[in-house]
MIMI-715930 format. One record per residue: residue number from 1; x negated, y negated, z of N, C-alpha, C in turn. Coordinates in Angstrom, 3 decimals. Each point is the difference from the previous one (the first is absolute). Layout:
N
num|n.xx|n.yy|n.zz|ca.xx|ca.yy|ca.zz|c.xx|c.yy|c.zz
NUM|X|Y|Z|X|Y|Z|X|Y|Z
...
END
This chain:
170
num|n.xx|n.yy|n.zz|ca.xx|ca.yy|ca.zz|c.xx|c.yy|c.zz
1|50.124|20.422|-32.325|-0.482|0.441|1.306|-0.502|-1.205|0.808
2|0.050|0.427|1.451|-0.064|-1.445|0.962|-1.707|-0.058|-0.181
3|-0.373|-1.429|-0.398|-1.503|0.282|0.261|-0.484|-0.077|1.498
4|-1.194|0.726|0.254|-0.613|0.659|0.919|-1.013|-0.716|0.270
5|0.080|-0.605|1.399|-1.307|-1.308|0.512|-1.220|0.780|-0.655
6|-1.534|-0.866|0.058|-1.099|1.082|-0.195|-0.239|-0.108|1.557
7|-1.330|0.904|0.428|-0.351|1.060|1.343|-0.556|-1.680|0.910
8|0.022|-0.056|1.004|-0.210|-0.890|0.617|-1.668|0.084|0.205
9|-0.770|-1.450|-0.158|-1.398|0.257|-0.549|-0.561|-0.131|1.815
10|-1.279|-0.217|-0.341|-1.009|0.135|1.479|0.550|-1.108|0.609
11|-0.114|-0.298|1.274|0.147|-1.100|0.701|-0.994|-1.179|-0.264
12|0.285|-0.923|-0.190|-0.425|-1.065|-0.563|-0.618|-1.011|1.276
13|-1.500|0.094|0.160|-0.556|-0.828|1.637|-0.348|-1.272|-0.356
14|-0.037|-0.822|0.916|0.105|-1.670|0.160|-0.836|-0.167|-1.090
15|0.218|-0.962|-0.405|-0.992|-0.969|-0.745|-1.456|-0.019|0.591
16|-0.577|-0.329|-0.572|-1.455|-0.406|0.761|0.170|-1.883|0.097
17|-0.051|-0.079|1.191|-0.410|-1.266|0.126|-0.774|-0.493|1.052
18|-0.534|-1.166|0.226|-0.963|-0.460|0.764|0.869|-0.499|1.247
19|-0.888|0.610|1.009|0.907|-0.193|1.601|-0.750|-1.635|0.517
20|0.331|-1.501|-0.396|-0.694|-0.738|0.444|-0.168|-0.336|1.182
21|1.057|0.442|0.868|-0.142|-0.474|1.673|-1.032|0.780|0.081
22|-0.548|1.088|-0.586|-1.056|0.375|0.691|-1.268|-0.692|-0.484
23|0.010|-0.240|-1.164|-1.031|-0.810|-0.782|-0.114|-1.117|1.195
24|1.096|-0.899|0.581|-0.528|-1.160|0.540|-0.367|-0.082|1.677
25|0.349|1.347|0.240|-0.071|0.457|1.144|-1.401|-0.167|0.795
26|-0.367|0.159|1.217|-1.509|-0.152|0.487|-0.664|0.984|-0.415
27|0.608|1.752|0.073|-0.316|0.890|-0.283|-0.642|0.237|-1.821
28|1.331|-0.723|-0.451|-0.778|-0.330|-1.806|-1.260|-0.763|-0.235
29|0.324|-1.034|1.005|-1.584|-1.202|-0.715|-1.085|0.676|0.630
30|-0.234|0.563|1.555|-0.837|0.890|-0.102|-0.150|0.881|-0.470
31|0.492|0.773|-0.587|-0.374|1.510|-1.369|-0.472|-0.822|-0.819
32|0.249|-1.024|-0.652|-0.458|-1.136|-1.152|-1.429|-0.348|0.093
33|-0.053|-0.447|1.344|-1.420|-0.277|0.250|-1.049|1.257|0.310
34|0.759|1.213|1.002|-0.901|1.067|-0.367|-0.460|0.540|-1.215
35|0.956|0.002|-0.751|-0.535|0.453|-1.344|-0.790|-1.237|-0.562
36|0.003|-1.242|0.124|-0.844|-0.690|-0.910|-1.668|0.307|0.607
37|-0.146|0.261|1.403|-0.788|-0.069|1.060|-0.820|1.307|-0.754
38|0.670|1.204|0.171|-0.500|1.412|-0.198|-0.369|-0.077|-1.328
39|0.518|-0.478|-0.701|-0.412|0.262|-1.738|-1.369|-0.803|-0.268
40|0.093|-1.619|0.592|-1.214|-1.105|0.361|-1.249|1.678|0.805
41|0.111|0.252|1.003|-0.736|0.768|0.653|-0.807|1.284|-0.886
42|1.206|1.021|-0.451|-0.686|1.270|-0.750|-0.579|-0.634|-1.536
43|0.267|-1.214|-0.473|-0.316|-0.491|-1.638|-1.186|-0.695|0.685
44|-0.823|-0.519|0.878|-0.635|-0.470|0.482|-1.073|0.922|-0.096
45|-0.352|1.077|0.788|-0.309|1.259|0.179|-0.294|0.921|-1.065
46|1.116|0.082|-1.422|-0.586|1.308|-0.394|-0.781|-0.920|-1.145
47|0.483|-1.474|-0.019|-0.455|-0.285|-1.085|-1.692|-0.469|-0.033
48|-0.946|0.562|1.341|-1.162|0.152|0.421|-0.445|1.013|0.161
49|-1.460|0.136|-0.441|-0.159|1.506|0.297|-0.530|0.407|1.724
50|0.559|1.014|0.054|0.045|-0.025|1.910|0.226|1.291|0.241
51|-0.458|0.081|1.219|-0.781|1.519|0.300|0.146|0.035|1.111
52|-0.180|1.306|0.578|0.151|0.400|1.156|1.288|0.029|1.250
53|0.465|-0.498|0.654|1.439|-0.466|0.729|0.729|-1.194|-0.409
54|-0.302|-0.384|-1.048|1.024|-0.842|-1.191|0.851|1.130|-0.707
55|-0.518|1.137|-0.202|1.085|1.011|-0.627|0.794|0.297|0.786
56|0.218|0.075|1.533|0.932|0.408|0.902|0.868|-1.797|0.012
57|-0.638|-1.202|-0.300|0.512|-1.165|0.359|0.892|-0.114|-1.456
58|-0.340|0.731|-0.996|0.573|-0.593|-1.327|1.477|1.219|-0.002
59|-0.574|1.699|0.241|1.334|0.264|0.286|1.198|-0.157|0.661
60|-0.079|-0.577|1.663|0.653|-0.583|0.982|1.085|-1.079|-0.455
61|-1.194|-1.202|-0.911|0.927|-0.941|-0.579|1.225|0.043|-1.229
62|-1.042|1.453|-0.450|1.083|0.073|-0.776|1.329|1.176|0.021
63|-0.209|0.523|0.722|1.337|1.024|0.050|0.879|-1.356|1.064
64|-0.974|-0.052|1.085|1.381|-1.289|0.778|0.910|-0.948|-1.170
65|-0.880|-0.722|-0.863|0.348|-0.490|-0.799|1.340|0.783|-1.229
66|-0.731|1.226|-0.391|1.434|0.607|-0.696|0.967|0.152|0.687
67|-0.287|0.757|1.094|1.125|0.412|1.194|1.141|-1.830|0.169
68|-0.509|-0.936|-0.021|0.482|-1.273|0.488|0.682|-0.383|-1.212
69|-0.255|0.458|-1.264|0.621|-0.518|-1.114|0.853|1.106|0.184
70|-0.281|1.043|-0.273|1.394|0.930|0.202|1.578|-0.439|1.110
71|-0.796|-0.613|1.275|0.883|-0.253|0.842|0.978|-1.498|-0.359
72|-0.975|-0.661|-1.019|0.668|-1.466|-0.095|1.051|0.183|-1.329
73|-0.534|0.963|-0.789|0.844|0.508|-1.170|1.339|0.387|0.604
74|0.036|1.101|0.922|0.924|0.813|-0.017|1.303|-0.958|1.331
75|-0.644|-1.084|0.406|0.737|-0.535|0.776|0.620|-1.676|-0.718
76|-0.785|-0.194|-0.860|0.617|-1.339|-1.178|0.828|0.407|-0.799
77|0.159|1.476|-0.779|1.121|0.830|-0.381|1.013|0.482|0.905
78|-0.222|0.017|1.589|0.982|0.350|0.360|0.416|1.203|0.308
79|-1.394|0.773|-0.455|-0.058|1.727|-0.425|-0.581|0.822|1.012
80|0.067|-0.543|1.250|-0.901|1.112|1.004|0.868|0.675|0.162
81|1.020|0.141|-0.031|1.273|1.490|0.329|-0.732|0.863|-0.799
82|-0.551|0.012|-1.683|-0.447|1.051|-0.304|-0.737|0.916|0.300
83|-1.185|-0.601|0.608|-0.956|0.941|1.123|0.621|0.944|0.986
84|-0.615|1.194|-0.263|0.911|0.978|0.807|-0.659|-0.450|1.373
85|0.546|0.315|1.242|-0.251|0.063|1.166|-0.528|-1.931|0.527
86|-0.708|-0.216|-1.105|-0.492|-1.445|1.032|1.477|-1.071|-0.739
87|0.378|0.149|-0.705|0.800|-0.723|-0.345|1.328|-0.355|1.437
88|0.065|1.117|0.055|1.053|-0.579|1.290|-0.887|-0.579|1.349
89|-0.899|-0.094|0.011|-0.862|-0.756|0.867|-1.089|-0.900|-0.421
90|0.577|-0.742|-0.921|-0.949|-0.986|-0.938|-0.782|-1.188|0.943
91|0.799|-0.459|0.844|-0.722|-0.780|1.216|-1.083|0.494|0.755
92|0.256|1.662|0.594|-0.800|0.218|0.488|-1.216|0.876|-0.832
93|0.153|-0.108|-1.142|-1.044|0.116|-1.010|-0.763|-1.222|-0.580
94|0.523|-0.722|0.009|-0.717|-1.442|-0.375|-0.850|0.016|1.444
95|0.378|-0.144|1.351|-0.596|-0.412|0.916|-1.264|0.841|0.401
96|-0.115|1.524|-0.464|-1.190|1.142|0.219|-0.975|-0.532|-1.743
97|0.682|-0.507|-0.966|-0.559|-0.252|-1.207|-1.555|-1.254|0.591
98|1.025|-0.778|0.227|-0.613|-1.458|0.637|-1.298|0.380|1.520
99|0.467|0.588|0.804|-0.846|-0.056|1.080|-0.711|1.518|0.126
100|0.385|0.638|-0.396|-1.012|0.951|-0.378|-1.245|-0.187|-1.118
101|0.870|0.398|-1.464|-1.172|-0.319|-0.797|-0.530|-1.017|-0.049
102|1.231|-1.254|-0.518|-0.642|-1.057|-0.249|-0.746|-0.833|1.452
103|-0.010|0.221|0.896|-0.722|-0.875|0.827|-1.496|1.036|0.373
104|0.554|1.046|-0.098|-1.306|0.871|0.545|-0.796|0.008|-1.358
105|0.492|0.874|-1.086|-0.984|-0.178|-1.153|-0.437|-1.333|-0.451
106|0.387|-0.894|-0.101|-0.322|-1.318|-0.272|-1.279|-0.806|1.036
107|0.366|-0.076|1.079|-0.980|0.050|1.079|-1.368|0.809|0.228
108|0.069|1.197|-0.575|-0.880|0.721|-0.606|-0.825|-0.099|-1.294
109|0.668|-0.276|-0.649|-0.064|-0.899|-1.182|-1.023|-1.172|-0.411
110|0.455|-0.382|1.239|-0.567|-1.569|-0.068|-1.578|-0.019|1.252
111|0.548|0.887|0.792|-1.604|0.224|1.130|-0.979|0.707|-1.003
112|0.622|0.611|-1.416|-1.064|0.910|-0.347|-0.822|-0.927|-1.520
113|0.863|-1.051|-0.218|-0.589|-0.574|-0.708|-1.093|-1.878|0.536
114|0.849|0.243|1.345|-0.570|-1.233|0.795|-1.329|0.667|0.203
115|-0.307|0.694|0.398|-1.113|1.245|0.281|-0.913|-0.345|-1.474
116|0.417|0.238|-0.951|-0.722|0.076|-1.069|-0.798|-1.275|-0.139
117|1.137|-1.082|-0.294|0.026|-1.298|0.212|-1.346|-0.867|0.496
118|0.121|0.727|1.561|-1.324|-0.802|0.510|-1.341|0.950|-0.049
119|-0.021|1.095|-0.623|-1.124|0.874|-0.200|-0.351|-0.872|-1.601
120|0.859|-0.466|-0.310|-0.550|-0.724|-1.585|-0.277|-1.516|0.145
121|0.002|-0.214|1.351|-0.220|-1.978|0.046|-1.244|-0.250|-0.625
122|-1.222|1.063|0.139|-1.371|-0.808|-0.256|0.297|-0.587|-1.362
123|0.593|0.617|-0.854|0.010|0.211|-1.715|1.167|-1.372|-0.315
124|0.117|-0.825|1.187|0.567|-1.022|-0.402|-1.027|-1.647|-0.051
125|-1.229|0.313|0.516|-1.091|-0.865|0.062|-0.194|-0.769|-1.204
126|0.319|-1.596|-0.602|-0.987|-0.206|-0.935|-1.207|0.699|-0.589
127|0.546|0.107|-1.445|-1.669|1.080|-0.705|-0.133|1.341|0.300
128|1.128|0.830|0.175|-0.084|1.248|0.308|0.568|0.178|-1.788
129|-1.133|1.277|-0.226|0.481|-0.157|-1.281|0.789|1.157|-0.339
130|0.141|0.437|0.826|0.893|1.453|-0.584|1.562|-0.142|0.214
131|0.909|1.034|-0.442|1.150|-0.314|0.086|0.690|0.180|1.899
132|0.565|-0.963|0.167|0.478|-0.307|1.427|1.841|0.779|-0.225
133|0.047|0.592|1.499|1.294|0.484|-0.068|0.666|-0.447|1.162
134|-0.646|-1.121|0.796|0.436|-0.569|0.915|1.318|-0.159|-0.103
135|0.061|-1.191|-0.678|1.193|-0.694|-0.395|1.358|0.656|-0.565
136|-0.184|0.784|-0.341|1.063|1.190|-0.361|0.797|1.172|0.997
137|-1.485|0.010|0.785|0.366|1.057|1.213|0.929|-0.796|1.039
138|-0.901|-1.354|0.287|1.014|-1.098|1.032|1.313|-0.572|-0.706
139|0.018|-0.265|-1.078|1.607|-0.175|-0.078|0.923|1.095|-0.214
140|-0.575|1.124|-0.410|0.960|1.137|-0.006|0.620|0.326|1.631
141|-1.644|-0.217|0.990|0.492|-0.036|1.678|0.911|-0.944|0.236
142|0.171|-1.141|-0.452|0.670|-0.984|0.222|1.287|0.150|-0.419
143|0.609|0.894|-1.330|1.027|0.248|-0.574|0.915|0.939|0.920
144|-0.879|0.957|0.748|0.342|1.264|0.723|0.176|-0.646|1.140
145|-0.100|-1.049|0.547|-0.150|-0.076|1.111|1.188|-1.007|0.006
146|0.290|-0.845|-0.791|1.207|-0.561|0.000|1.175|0.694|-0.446
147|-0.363|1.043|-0.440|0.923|1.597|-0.745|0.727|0.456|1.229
148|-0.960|0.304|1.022|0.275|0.600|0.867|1.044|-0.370|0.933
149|-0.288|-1.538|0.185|0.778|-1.250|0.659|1.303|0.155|-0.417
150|0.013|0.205|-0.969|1.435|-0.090|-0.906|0.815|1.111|0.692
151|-0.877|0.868|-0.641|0.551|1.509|0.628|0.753|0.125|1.415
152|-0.932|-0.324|1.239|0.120|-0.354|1.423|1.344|-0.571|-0.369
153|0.439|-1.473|-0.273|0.865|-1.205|-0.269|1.488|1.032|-0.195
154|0.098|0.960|-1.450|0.642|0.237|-0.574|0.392|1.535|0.680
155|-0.682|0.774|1.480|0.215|0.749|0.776|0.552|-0.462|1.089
156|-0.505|-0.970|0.789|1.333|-0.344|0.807|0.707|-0.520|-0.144
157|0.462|-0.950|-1.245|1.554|0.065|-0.893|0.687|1.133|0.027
158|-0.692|0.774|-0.449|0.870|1.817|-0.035|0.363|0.417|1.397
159|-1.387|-0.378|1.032|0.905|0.201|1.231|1.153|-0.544|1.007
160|-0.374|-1.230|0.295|0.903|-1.233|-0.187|1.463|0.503|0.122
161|-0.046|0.524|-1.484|1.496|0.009|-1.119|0.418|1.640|0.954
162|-1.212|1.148|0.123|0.297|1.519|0.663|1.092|-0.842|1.514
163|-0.882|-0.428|0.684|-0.141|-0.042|1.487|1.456|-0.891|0.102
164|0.515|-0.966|-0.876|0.809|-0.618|-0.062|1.174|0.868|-0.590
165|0.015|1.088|-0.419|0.879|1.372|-0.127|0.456|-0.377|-1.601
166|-0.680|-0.611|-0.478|0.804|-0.450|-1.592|-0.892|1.282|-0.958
167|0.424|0.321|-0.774|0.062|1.351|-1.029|-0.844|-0.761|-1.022
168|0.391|-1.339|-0.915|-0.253|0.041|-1.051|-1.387|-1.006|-0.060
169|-0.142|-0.117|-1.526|-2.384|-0.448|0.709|0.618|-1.778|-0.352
170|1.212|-0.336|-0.780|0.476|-1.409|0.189|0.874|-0.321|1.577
END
């Protein structure tokens, strides 16, 4: 008897590989630096004990922050088609990602810990003997605030690229 192919298996999807034009792209080295910025910022923060509108400054940094790794993941793979609905508008999702959250929450972020910041200067005096949170609060402001910069930087890239009628975030 004639042998009989076997059943034709699942469709077999790309490889996974790393998209480097985007890695070297403006849009990549800023996600690079936001994330080094945001992670510097919320590890700054929780790793102090802090109270009051530091809990609204520590969540802010950090969902922007997941949300931004999600976006740098799924665009160094190459994989934003998978996302239902934003995937076919990955540009103009990067660009509401960037100037929405990240410039508004971040900016927020950073006024709410600059705030803290100089409510804690006395406790930076020679011979203050208790524990000081100055220094923690101001560079975390300082992290957010160059976070934010980034953010701004890496939003009108996205627009730029809209207004100039190009589709893709390279």
């Amino acid at each position: 008897p004639p042998a009989v192919p076997p059943p034709p298996g699942p469709l077999a999807r790309g490889s996974l590989s790393l998209h480097r034009a985007y890695l070297r792209s403006p849009l990549g080295l800023l996600r690079l630096g936001q994330l080094a910025l945001g992670a510097a910022f919320w590890v700054t923060v929780a790793a102090q004990k802090y109270e009051g509108a530091a809990h609204f400054a520590l969540f802010a940094a950090v969902l922007v922050w997941l949300l931004t790794l999600a976006l740098f993941g799924l665009s160094l793979l190459g994989r934003w088609t998978l996302v239902p609905w934003l995937g076919s508008r990955w540009l103009l999702t990067n660009l509401v990602h960037d100037l929405a959250l990240g410039v508004g929450l971040y900016a927020a972020a950073t006024g709410i810990m600059g705030y803290k910041a100089g409510r804690k200067s006395y406790c930076n005096l020679p011979g203050y003997s208790q524990r000081c949170l100055y220094s923690a609060y101001l560079s975390a402001s300082v992290c957010g605030g160059i976070a934010a910069c980034l953010y701004l930087f890496s939003g009108l890239y996205c627009l730029s690229r809209r207004c100039r009628d190009e589709r893709d975030i390279i």
